[in-house]
N, C-alpha and C positions, 0 to 999 in steps of 0.2 A: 504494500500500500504506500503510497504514495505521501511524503509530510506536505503539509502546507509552507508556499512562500516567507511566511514568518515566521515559521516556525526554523527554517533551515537558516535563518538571518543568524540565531543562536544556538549553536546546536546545545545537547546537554550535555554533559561529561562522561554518563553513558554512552552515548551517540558516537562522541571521539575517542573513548579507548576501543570502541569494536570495532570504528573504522579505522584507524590506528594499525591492531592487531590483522584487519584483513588483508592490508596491504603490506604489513611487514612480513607474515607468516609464511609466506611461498618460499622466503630462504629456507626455511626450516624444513622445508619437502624436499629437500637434494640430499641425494648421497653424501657429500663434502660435509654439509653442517653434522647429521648426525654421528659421521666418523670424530670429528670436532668433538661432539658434547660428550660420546660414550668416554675417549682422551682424557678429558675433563672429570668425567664422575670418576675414573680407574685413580688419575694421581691424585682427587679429594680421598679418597678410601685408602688408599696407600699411606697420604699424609696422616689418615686420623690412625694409623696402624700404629705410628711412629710416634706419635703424639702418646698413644696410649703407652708403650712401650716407656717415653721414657718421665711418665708417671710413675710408674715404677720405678723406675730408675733412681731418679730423688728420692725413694723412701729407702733403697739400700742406702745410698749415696751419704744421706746425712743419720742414717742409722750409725753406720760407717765411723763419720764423724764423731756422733757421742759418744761412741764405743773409744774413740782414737784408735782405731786400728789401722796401723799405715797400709797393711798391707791390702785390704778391704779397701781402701778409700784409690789406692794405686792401679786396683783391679776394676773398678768402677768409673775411673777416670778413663782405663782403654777400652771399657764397655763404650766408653759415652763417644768413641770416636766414628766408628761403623753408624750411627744414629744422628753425629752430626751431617756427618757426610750425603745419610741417606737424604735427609732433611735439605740439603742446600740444592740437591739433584734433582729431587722433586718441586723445590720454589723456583725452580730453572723453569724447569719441563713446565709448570703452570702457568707461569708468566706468558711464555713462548705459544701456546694455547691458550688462552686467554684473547691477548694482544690479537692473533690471528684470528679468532670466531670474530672479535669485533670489528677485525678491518675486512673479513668481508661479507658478514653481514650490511657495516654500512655500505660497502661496494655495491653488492645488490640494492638497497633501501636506495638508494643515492639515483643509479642509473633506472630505477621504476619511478622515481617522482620527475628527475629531469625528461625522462620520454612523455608521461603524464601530462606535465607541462607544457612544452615544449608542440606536444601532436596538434595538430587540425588548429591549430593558432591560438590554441588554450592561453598561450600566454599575451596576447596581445587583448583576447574579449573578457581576459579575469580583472581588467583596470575598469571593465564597465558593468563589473558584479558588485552587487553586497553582499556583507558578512565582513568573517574576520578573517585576509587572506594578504594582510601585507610583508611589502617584501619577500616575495618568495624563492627568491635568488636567498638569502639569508637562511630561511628558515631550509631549505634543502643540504644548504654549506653545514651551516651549526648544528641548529637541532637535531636535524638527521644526526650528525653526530654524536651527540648525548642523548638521544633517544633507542640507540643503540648498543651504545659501548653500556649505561649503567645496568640495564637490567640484566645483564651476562654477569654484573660483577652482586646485583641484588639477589638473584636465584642460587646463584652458586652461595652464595653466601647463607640465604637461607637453607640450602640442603645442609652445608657443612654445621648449621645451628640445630638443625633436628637432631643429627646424625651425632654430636659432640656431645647433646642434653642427653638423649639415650645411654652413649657409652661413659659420659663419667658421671652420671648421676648415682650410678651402681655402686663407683666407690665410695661417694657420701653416703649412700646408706651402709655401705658393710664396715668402713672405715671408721665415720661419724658415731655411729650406734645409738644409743641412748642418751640421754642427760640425765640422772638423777639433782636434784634441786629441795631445797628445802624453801616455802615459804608460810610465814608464820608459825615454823616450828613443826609443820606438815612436810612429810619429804613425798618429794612427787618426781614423774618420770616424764620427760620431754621424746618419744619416741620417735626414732632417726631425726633429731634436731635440725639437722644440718642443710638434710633436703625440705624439710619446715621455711625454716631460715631464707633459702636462697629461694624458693619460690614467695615468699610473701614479698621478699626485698626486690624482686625484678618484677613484680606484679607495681610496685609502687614507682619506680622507676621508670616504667612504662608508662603509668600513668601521669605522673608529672610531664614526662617528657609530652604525649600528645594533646596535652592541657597547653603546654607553653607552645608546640609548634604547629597549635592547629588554623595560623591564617598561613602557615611557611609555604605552602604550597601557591594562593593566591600571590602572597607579597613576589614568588622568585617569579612569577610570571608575567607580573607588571614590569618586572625591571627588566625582563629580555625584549616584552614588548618596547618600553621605551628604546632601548639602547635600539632597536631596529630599526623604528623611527627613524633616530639621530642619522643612522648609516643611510638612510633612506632620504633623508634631507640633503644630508651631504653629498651622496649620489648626486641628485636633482640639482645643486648647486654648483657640480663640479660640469654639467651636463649644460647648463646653461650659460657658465662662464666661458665656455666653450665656443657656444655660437652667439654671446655677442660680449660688450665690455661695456655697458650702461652705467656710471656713475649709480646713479640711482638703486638699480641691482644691486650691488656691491651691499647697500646701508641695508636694504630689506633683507639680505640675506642673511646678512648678520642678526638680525632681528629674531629672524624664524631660527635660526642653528641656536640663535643661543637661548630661545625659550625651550627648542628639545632640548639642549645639555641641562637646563633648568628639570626638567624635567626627571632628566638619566637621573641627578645628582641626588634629587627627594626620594625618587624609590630607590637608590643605590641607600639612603641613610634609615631609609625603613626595613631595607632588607640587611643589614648592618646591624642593627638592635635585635634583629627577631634573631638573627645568628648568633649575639653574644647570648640571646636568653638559652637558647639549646646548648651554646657551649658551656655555659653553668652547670646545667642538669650533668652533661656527657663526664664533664673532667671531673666535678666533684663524684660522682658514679666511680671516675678511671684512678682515684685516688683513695675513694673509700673503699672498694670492694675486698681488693689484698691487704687492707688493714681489720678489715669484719673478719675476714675469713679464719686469718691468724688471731683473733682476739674470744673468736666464737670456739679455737681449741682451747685457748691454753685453760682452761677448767681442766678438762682431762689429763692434760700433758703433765701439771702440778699435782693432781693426785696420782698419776704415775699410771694409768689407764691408757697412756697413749706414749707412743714412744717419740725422738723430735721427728724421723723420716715418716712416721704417720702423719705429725703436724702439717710439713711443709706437703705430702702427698693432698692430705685432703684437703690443704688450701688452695694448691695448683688445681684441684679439680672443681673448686666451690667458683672459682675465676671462670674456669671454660664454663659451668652450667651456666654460672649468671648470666657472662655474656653472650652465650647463647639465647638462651631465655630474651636476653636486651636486645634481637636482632632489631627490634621494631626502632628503639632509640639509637640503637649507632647508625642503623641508614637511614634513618627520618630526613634529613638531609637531601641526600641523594633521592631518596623515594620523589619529594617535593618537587628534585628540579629535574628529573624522568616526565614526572606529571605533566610541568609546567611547557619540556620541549615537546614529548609525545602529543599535546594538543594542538599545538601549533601546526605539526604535521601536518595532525588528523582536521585541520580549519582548515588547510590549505587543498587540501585532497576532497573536504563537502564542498570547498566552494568550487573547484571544477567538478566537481559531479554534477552540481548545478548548471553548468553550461550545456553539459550534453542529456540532463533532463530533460523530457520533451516539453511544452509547453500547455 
């Protein structure tokens, strides 16, 4: 069925992630991409092997330590070297795959909006549409770009968060244990605390976080529109100084370029504060957590129910579940400004759909 003229003037945000998705998705139906993502899922799964591995590792390691056994700690030190190694081989290989899905994904995304554009003189009768479809020389360069490259690095990252919460939440419970606790003279038992603990604290952290960056998404969006603007002026300015030298031109141009840098500068200072407020949440989050974690042992470690390589294990793993758990807060960010180029696409893509809508 068919939307109404005004209605396609605005599409809904609905509207531009599915068209969005329609048009970026056909990379994903080639052989190339999914040899690409399987690469991707195999060295995540490898890494979380390595990761678990030397979970353990730190709890010989600094058992090791308390013991003072040299010989324990000398044997643990050549352990640790086949796991660095492995580890730097695999952040190779990921990068190098990574990098690659994105560039050509954008290649494909890139060359579907340029032919889009470009056909049956879309780009000459889209100056005499409405909606929201400016600059689209811009919006194909950049966003395309960042509409692309984040959500390789948001998925992967959320698989690597399920996959992380599942495998070392096990050790909070089997590590963590219990709490016995006296209060008012009642001794009570806090059962596997730990994973208590790191689920309420990333519950709340989450929440804060999408409290403070719930306009992030509109603010980063205003500020590419303007800056587009600007480049879009200045285009037109550089286009006209061209074909003539009018005195007068000269003063109006200056007029207009520097009410859009006015412009760039307001939502560049709105999107400036809403970015200090998330960095609040994020860093004090990235400085309390491995201080919770270590603080939520030592009860145990002091009545001698936990050894130090237990300590430091189940605080390296109270870190990964957390931040796992926090995927939502570390890429709030990135989510926002995915959203904010992914729509610009997808407006540039309804508003030629509208040309060749019939009438």
């Amino acid at each position: 069925m068919l939307m109404s003229p005004e209605a396609d003037l605005i599409p809904t945000e609905k509207r531009l992630f599915l068209r969005f998705w329609q048009s970026t998705t056909g990379f994903w139906r080639t052989p190339r991409a999914w040899a690409l993502l399987i690469f991707l899922i195999s060295i995540m799964l490898l890494q979380l092997l390595v990761y678990y591995r030397l979970n353990f590792w730190n709890r010989d390691f600094f058992n090791a330590v308390e013991r003072k056994d040299e010989t324990a700690i000398l044997a643990q030190a050549m352990r640790f070297v086949p796991y660095a190694a492995g580890s730097l081989a695999l952040a190779i290989g990921s990068v190098w795959a990574r990098m690659t899905t994105k560039r050509k994904w954008r290649e494909w995304l890139s060359s579907h909006l340029y032919d889009y554009w470009l056909e049956h003189g879309h780009c000459h009768r889209l100056q005499f549409m409405p909606g929201e479809h400016q600059t689209p020389e811009y919006r194909i360069a950049e966003d395309a770009k960042v509409a692309t490259e984040l959500p390789i690095d948001l998925l992967l990252g959320l698989l690597w968060s399920i996959l992380s919460a599942i495998t070392f939440i096990g050790i909070l419970w089997s590590v963590g244990g219990d709490l016995p606790i006296a209060i008012f003279g009642q001794a009570l038992t806090i059962p596997k605390y730990l994973v208590i603990v790191v689920v309420v604290y990333s519950i709340l952290v989450t929440a804060a976080t999408m409290i403070i960056g719930r306009r992030l998404t509109k603010v980063t969006e205003e500020s590419k529109r303007t800056e587009a603007e600007l480049r879009s002026i200045g285009a037109g300015l550089r286009e006209g100084c061209e074909a003539t030298a009018l005195p007068d031109g000269k003063r109006d141009g200056r007029r207009i370029i520097g009410a859009a840098l006015d412009q760039v500068i307001a939502k560049w200072l709105v999107l400036c504060w809403q970015n200090m407020r998330m960095t609040l949440v994020a860093h004090t989050n990235f400085l309390l957590s491995p201080i919770l974690a270590l603080l939520l042992c030592m009860p145990k470690y002091v009545a001698g129910t936990m050894t130090l390589g237990d300590v430091i294990q189940a605080a390296a793993a109270f870190v990964l579940v957390q931040s796992a758990f926090n995927w939502i807060t570390d890429s709030y960010v990135s989510i926002a400004e995915w959203t904010s180029s992914a729509n610009r696409v997808a407006s540039l893509l309804v508003a030629i759909d509208q040309i060749e809508r019939p009438k």
